[in-house]
C-alpha positions as CSV (number, residue, x, y, z in Angstrom):
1,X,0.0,0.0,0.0
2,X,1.6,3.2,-1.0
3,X,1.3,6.2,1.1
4,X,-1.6,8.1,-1.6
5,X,-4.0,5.3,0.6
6,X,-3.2,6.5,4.0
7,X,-5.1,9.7,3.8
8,X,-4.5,13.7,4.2
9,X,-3.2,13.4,8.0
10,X,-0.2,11.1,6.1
11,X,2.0,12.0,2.8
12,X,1.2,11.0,-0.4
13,X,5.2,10.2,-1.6
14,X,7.9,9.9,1.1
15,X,10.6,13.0,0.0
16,X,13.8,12.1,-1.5
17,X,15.4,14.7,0.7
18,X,14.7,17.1,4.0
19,X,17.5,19.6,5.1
20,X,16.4,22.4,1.9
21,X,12.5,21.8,2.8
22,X,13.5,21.9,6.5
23,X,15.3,25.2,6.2
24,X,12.6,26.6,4.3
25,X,10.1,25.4,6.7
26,X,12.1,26.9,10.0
27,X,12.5,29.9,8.1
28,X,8.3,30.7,7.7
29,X,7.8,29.5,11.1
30,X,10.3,32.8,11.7
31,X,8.2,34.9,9.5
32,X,4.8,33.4,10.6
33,X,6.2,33.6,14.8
34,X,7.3,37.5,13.7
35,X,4.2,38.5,12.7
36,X,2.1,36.8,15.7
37,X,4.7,38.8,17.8
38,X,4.4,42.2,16.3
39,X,2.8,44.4,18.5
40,X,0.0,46.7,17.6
41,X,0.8,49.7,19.8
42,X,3.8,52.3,19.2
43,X,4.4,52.5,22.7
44,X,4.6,48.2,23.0
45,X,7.8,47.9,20.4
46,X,10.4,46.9,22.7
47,X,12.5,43.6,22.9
48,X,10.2,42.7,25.8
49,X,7.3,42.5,23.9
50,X,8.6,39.8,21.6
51,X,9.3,37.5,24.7
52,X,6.1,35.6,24.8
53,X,5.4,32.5,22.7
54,X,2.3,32.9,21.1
55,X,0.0,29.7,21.2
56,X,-1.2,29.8,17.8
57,X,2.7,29.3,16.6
58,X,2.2,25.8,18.0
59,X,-0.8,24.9,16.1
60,X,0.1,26.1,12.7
61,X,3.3,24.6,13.0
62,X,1.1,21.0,14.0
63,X,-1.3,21.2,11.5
64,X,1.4,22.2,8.9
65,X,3.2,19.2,9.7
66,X,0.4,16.3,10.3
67,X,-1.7,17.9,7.4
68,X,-0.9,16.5,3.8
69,X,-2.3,16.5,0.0
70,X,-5.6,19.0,-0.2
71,X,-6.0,19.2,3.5
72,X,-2.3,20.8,3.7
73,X,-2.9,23.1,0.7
74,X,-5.9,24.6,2.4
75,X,-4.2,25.0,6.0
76,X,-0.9,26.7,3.5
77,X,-3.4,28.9,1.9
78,X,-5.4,29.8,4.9
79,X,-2.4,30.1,7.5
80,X,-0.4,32.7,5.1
81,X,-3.6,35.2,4.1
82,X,-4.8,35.2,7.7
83,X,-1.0,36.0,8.6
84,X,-0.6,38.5,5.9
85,X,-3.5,40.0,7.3
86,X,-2.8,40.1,10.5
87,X,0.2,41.8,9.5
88,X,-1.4,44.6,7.5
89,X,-4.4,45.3,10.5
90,X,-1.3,45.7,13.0
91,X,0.6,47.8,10.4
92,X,-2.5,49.7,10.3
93,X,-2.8,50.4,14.3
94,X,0.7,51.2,14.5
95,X,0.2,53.9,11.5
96,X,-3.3,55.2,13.4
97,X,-1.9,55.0,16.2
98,X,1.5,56.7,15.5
99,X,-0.6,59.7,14.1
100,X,-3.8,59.7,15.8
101,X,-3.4,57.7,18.8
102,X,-6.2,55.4,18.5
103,X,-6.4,51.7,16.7
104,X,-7.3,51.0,13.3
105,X,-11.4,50.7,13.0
106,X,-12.1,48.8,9.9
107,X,-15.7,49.8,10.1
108,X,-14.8,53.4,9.9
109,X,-11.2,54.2,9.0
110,X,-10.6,53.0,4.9
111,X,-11.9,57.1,4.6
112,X,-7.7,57.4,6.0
113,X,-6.5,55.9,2.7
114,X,-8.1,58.4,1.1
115,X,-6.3,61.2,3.0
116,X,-2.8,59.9,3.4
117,X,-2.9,59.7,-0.3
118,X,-3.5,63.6,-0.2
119,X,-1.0,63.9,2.2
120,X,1.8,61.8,0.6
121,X,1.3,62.8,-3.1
122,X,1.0,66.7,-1.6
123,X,4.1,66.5,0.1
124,X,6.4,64.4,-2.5
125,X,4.4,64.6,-5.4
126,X,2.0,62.3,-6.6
127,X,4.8,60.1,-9.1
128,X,6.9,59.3,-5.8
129,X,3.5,58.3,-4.0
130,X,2.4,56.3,-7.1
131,X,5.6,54.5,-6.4
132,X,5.6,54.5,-3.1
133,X,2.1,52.8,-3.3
134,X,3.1,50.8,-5.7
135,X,6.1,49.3,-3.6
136,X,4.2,48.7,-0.7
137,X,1.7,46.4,-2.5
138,X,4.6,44.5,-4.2
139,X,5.6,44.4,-0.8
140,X,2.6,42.8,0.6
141,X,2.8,40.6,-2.1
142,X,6.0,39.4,-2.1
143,X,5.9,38.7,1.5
144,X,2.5,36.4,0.9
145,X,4.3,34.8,-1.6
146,X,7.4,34.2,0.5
147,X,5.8,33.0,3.8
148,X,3.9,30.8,1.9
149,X,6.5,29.4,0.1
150,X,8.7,28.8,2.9
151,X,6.2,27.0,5.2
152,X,5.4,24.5,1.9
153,X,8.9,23.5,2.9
154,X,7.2,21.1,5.5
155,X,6.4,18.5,2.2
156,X,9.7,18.3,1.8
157,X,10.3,16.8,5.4
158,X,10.1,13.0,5.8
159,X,7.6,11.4,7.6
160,X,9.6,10.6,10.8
161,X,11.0,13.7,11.2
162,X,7.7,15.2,10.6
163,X,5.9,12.8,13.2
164,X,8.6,14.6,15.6
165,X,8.3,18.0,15.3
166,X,4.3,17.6,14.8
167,X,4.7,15.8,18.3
168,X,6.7,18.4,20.0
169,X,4.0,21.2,18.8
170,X,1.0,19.3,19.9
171,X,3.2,18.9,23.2
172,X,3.7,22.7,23.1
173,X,0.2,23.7,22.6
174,X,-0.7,21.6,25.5
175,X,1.6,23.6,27.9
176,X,0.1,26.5,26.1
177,X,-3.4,25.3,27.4
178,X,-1.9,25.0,30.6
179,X,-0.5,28.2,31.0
180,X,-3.7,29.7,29.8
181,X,-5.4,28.5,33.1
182,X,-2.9,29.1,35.4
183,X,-1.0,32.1,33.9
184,X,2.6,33.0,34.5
185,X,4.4,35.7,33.8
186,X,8.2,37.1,33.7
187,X,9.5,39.7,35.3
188,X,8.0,42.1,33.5
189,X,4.6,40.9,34.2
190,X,4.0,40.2,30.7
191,X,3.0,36.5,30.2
192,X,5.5,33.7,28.7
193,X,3.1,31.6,26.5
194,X,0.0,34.0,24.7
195,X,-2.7,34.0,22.8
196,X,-2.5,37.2,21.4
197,X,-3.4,37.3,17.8
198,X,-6.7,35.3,18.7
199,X,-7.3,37.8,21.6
200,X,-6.2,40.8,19.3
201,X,-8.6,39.6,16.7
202,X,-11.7,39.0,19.4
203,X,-10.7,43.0,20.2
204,X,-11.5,43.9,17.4
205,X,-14.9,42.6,16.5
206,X,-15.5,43.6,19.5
207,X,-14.2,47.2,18.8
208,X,-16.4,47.1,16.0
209,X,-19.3,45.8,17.7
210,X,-18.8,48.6,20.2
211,X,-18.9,51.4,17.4
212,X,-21.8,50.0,15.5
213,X,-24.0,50.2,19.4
214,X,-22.5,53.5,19.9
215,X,-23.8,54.9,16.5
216,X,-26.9,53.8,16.7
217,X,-27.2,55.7,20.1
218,X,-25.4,58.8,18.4
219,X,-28.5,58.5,15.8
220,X,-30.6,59.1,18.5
221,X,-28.7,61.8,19.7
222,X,-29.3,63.3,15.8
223,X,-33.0,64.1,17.0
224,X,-32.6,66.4,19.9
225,X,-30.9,69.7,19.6
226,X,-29.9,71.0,23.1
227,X,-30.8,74.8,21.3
228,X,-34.4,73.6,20.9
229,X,-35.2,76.3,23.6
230,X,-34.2,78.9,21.9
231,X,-35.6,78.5,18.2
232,X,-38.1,81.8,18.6
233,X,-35.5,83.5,20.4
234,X,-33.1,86.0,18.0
235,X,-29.4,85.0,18.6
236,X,-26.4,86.7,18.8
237,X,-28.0,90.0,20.3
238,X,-24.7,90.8,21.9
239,X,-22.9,90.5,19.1
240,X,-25.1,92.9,16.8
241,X,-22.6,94.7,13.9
242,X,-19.8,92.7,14.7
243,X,-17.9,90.4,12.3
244,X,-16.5,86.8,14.0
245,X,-13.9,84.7,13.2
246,X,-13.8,80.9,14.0
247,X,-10.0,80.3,13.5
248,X,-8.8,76.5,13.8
249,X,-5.0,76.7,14.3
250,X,-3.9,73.0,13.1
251,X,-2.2,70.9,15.4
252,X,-2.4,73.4,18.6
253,X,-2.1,71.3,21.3
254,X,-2.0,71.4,24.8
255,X,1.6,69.4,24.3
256,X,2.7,72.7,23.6
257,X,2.1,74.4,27.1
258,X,2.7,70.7,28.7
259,X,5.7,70.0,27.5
260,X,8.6,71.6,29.0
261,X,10.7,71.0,25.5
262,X,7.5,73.8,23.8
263,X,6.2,75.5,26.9
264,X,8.7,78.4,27.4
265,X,8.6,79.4,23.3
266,X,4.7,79.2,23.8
267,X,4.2,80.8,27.0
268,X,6.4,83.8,25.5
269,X,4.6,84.0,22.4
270,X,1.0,83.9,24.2
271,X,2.0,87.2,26.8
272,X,3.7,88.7,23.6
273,X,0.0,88.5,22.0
274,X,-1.7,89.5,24.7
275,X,0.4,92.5,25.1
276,X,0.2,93.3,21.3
277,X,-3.5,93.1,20.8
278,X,-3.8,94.9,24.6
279,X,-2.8,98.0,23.1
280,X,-5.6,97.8,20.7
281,X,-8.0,97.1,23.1
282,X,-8.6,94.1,23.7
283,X,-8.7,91.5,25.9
284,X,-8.8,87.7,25.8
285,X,-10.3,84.5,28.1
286,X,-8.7,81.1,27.5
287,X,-9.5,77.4,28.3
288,X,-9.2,74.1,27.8
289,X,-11.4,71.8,25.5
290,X,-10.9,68.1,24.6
291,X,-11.1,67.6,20.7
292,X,-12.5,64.3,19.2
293,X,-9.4,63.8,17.1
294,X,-5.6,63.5,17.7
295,X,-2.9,63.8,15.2
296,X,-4.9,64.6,11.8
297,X,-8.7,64.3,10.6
298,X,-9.5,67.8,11.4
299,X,-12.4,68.2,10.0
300,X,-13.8,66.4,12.9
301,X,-12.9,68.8,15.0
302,X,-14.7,71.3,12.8
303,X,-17.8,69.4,12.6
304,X,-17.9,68.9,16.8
305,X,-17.8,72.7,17.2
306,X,-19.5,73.7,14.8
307,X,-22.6,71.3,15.2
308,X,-22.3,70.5,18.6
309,X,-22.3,66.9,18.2
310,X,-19.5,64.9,19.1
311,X,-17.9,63.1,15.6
312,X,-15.4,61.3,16.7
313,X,-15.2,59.0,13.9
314,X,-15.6,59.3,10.0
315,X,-19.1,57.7,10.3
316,X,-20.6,59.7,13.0
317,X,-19.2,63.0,10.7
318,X,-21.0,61.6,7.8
319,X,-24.3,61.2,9.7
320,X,-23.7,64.5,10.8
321,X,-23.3,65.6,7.6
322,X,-27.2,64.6,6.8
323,X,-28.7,65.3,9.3
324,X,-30.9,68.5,10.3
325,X,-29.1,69.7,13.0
326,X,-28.0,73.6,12.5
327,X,-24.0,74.1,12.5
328,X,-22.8,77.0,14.1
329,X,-22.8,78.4,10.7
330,X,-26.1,78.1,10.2
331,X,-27.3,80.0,13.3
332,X,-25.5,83.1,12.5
333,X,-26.5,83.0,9.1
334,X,-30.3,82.8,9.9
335,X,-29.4,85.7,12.3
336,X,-28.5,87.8,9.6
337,X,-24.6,87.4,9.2
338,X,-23.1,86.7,6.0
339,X,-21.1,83.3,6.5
340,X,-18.3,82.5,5.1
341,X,-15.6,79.2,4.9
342,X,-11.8,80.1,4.5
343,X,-10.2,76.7,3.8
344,X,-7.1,76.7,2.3
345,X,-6.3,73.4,2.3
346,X,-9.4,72.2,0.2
347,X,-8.1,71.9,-3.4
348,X,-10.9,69.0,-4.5
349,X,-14.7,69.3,-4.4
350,X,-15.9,69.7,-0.7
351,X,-19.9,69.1,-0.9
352,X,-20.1,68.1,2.3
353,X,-19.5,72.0,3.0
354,X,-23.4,72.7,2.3
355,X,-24.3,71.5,5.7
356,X,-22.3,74.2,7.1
357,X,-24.7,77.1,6.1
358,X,-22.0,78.8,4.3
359,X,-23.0,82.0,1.8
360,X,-19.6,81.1,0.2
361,X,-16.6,78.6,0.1
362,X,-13.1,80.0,-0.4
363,X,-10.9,77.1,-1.1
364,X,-7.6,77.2,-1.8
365,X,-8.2,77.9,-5.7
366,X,-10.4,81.0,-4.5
367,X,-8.6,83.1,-2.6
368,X,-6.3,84.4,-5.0
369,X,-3.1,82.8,-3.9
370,X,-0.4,83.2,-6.5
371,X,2.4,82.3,-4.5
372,X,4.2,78.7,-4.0
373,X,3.0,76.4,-1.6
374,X,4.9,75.5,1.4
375,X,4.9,71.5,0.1
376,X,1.6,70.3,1.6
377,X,0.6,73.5,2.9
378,X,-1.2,75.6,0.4
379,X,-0.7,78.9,1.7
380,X,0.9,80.6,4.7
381,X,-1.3,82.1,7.8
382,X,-0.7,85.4,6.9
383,X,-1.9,85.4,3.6
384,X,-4.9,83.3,4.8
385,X,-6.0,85.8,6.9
386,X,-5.1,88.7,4.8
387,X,-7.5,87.2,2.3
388,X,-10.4,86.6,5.0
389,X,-10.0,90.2,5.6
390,X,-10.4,91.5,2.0
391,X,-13.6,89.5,1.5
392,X,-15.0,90.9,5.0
393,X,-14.3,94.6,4.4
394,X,-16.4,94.2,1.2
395,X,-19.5,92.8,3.0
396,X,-22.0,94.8,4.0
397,X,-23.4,92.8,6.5
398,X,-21.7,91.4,9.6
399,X,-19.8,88.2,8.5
400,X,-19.1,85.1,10.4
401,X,-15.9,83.8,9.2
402,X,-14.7,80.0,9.7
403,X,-11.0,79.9,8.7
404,X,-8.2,77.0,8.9
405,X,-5.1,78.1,9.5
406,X,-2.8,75.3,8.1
407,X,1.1,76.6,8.4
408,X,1.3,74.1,11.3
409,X,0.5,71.4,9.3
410,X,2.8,68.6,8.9
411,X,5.6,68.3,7.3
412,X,6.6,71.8,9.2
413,X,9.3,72.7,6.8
414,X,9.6,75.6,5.5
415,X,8.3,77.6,7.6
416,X,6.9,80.9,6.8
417,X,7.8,84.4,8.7
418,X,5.6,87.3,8.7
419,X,6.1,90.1,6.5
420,X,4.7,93.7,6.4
421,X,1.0,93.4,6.1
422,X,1.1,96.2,2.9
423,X,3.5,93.9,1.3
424,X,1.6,90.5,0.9
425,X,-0.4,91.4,-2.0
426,X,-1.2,88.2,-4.3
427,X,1.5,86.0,-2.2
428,X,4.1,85.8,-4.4
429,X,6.2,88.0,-1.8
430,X,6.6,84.5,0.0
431,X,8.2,82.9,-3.1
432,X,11.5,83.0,-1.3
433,X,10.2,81.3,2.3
434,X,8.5,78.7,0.2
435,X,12.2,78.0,-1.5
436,X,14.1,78.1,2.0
437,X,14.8,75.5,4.4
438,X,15.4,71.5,4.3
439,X,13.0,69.1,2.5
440,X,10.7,67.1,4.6
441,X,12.7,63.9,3.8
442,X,16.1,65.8,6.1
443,X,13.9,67.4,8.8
444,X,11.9,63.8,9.0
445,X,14.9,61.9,9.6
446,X,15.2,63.3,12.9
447,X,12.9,63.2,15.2
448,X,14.4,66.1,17.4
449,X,14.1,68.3,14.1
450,X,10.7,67.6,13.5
451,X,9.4,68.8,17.0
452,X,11.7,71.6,16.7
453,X,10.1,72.2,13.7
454,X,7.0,71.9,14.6
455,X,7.4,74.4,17.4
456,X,8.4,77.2,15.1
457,X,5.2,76.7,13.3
458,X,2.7,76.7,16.2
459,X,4.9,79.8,17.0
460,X,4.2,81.6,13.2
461,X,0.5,81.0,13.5
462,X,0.1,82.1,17.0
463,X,2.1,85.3,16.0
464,X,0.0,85.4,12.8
465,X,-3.3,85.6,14.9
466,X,-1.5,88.4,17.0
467,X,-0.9,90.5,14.6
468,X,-3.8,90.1,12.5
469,X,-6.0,91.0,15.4
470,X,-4.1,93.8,16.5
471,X,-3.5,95.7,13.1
472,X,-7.4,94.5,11.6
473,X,-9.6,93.5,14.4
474,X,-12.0,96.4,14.1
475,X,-14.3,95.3,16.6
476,X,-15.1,92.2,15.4
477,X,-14.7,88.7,18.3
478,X,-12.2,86.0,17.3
479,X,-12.6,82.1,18.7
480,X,-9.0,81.0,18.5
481,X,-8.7,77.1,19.2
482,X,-6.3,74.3,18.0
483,X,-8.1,72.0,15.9
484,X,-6.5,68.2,17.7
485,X,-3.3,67.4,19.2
486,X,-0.5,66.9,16.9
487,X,1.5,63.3,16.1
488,X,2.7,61.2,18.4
489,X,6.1,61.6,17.4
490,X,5.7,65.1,19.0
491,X,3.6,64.6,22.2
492,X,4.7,61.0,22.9
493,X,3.3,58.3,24.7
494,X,-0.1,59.5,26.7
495,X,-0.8,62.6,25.6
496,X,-4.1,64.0,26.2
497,X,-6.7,65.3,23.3
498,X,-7.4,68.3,25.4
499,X,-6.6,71.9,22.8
500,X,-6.3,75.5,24.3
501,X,-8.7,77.9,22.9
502,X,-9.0,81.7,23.3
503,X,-12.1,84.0,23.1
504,X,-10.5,87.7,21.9
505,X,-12.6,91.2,22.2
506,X,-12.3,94.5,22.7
507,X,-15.5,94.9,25.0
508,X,-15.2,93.1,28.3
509,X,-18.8,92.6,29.1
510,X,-19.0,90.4,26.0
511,X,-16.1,88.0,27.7
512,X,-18.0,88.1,30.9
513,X,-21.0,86.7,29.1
514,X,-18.6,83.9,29.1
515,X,-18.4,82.8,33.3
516,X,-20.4,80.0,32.6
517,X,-17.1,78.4,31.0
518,X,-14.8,79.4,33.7
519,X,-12.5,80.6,31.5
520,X,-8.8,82.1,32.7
521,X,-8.4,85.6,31.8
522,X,-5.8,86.3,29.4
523,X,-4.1,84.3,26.4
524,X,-2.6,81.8,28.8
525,X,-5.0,78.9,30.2
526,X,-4.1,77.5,33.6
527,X,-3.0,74.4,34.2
528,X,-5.4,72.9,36.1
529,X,-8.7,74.6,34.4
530,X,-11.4,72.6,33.7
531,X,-11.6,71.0,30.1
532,X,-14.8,70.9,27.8
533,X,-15.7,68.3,25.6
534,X,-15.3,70.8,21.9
535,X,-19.0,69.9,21.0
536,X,-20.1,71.2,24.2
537,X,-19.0,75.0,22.8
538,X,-21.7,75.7,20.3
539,X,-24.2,75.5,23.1
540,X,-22.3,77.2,25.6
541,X,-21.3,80.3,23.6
542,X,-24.7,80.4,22.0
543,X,-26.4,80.6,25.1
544,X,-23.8,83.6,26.3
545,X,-24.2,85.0,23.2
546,X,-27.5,85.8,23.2
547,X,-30.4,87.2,25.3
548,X,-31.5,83.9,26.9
549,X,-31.3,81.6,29.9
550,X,-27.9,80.7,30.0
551,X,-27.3,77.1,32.4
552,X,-23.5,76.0,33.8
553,X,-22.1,74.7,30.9
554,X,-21.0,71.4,32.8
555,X,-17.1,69.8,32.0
556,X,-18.8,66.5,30.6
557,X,-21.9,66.6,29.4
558,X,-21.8,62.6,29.0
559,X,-22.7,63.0,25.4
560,X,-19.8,61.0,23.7
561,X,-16.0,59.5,24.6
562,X,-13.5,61.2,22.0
């Protein structure tokens, strides 16, 4: 009887030889243990997490082994693509959670592909992002093809030798079992044998089982508009004749006060504005607010403001997005402002900007720029607000401005300096800046140089705002807040998502309107101050705003967990 009778668990033809299939086989269990072993979190890549064994090393390597004809070819084919990806779902925490701090949510985060592609071809141009695309999907590939090839390599061992090692891994997933009932652990307090990609994998369903509940109670949330009080009531009567700017400064976090590596630049640079614009009369209240984003996706931060709902994810932004509740926008605009969006860093279609309310979108094609970008960022500060200023001088109605302020965008280099106001005409006076300094490949191979990079940029935009109010402020009230917190590679490990924001006028009963927030006075927040969910604002400052009851704006309303 020849082996073909003996069945799948048993080979079909003895091998002629075993030491070239054996190394090939030892080397995928390398790749294959590699992957099980690669953690998910930034902060967890140290030797100390690759100590344990994980337990489903074991049983591949059995069922590899014992497995043979059709039965081994589907255990091959299934063992590499669930490997492979594995491999690209942890790739993918450890990019979201490098730049946003948060795991990768398949049920809500393929919208991120979309956006590093704008980020990557905007910053090397879109043939090196091709490529770079490209690569990484022969990549992905190649490594399939090579993980699978090598752990084929266990045909190729004979049958004895195959019985043995089969044995030794059944043995091994037995102590496994063991273990997983009566745990031990090293040292470290991290456990010797693990069953960490089932358990990572059981995380994530239920991750995602956890977002799809928590939607459907943010749909219910949809349907009830703490402002429903007030909807005879006219808004903004303290504000009558006055123009307002929302400016989102990107990536204005409260690492840069927390930090002792940012806080004494930023500390001098917030008394310098307050100084500057306290000549012109006025006078500015400052707190703390926690933003539903970290590290890039701005525009949720923009949507929780401005509709008071708390979008912490792509999904809960879309159903924002169609749903009736009015933005921020909106209310002034039905209160007789003219609203308008200044967002330089749009360069596509934006149509989910007709929620807003807006009377008009100036993206980055609109507003005249005719100098050269600073790589990803389209324009600098200055000019962004010089050009909010010539379309609000022209209106003649009171106009509501929402403006992003992107010259602390990543990658941070160049990085603009001001110029005399007269002098920025159509942009092209920054030509020269735009040229200057290292390409984001040099300052990104350090890490030091990016945060000191990043440091002089929050530092231009905050002296941008200073100036801007001081020479063309004209009465009007400016909300200055940071839009998220930036990159972990700036904050590190356990940064909050709390941002500092700033109300700025030149009449101090409007700011007193404002004690409900227990705001500090000044540019500078305090420490210790209390810290608003971002979508609690529009109700708060709403409220103050206009000639209603005004409740204590509480520090949580419980109505989301950024």
């Amino acid at each position: 009887m020849n082996d073909a009778s003996s069945g799948p668990l048993l080979g079909a033809r003895e091998p002629t030889s075993t030491w070239p299939g054996t190394l090939r086989f030892v080397f995928g269990c390398v790749l294959l243990a590699a992957v099980l072993v690669l953690p998910s979190r930034p902060a967890d890549l140290s030797l100390d997490a690759l100590g344990a064994v994980p337990v489903e090393l074991p049983a591949a390597i059995g069922l590899l082994l014992l497995c043979r004809g059709r039965l081994f070819r589907l255990v091959l084919c299934v063992t590499s693509l669930l490997a492979v990806l594995l491999l690209v779902l942890k790739l993918a925490d450890l990019g979201t959670g490098t730049a946003l701090g948060r795991p990768f949510n398949p049920l809500f985060d393929l919208v991120i592909l979309r956006d590093g592609w704008n980020l990557l071809s905007g910053t090397i141009g879109t043939p090196k992002a091709a490529a770079a695309v490209a690569a990484a999907l022969l990549a992905g590939t190649a490594v399939t093809a090579l993980l699978a090839w090598c752990l084929a390599g266990a045909r190729r061992i004979r049958r004895p030798q195959r019985r043995l090692a089969g044995g030794l891994a059944a043995a091994l997933l037995g102590v496994a079992g063991l273990f997983a009932l009566w745990p031990s652990e090293r040292s470290s307090g991290s456990p010797v044998i693990d069953a960490g990609a089932v358990r990572y994998v059981a995380d994530r369903v239920a991750l995602m089982r956890r977002s799809a509940s928590d939607l459907a109670r943010f749909e219910a949330e949809l349907r009830q508009d703490p402002l429903d009080d007030l909807a005879q009531a006219k808004l903004f009567q303290a504000l009558a004749g006055r123009n307002v700017y929302v400016l989102f400064v990107e990536s204005y976090g409260r690492t840069v006060l927390s930090n002792p590596a940012y806080r004494e630049r930023i500390v001098a640079r917030l008394e310098a504005v307050e100084s500057l614009i306290g000549e012109t009369g006025y006078t500015a209240r400052s707190g703390w607010m926690t933003s539903p984003t970290v590290g890039g996706q701005s525009w949720l931060a923009h949507g929780a403001l401005l509709s008071g709902l708390p979008t912490t994810d792509q999904t809960r932004y879309a159903r924002m997005i169609a749903s009736p509740r009015k933005s921020l926008n909106r209310l002034f605009r039905e209160a007789g402002w003219r609203t308008i969006a200044v967002m330089p860093a749009i360069t596509m279609d934006w149509p989910e900007g007709d929620y807003f309310g807006y009377d008009d979108v100036y993206a980055s094609k609109g507003l005249g720029y005719r100098g050269l970008p600073f790589n990803w960022v389209t324009m600098p500060d200055q000019y962004t607000l010089t050009a909010a200023h010539r379309i609000v001088v022209q209106s003649p109605e009171p106009v509501m401005v929402e403006a992003a302020l992107i010259s602390s965008h990543a990658p941070w280099t160049p990085i603009p300096t001001l110029v005399p106001w007269a002098d920025v005409g159509d942009g092209s006076v920054f030509n020269r800046q735009a040229r200057s300094g290292d390409t984001p490949a040099v300052v990104w191979a350090e890490p030091d140089r990016v945060r000191a990079q990043y440091l002089l940029s929050v530092d231009y935009a905050l002296a941008t705002i200073g100036e801007f109010v001081a020479q063309f402020g004209e009465d009007a009230v400016f909300v200055v807040l940071g839009d998220h917190q930036p990159a972990r590679i700036v904050t590190g490990d356990a940064a909050t998502r709390d941002v500092p924001f700033h109300v700025i006028a030149n009449d101090p009963a409007l700011l007193r309107r404002l004690d409900g927030m227990d705001l500090t006075d000044g540019m500078l927040p305090r420490d210790g101050g209390p810290v608003m969910p971002m979508w609690s604002f529009r109700e708060g400052f709403v409220r103050a705003m206009s000639d209603a009851a005004q409740p204590p704006l509480k520090e949580d309303d419980g109505r989301g967990d950024p």
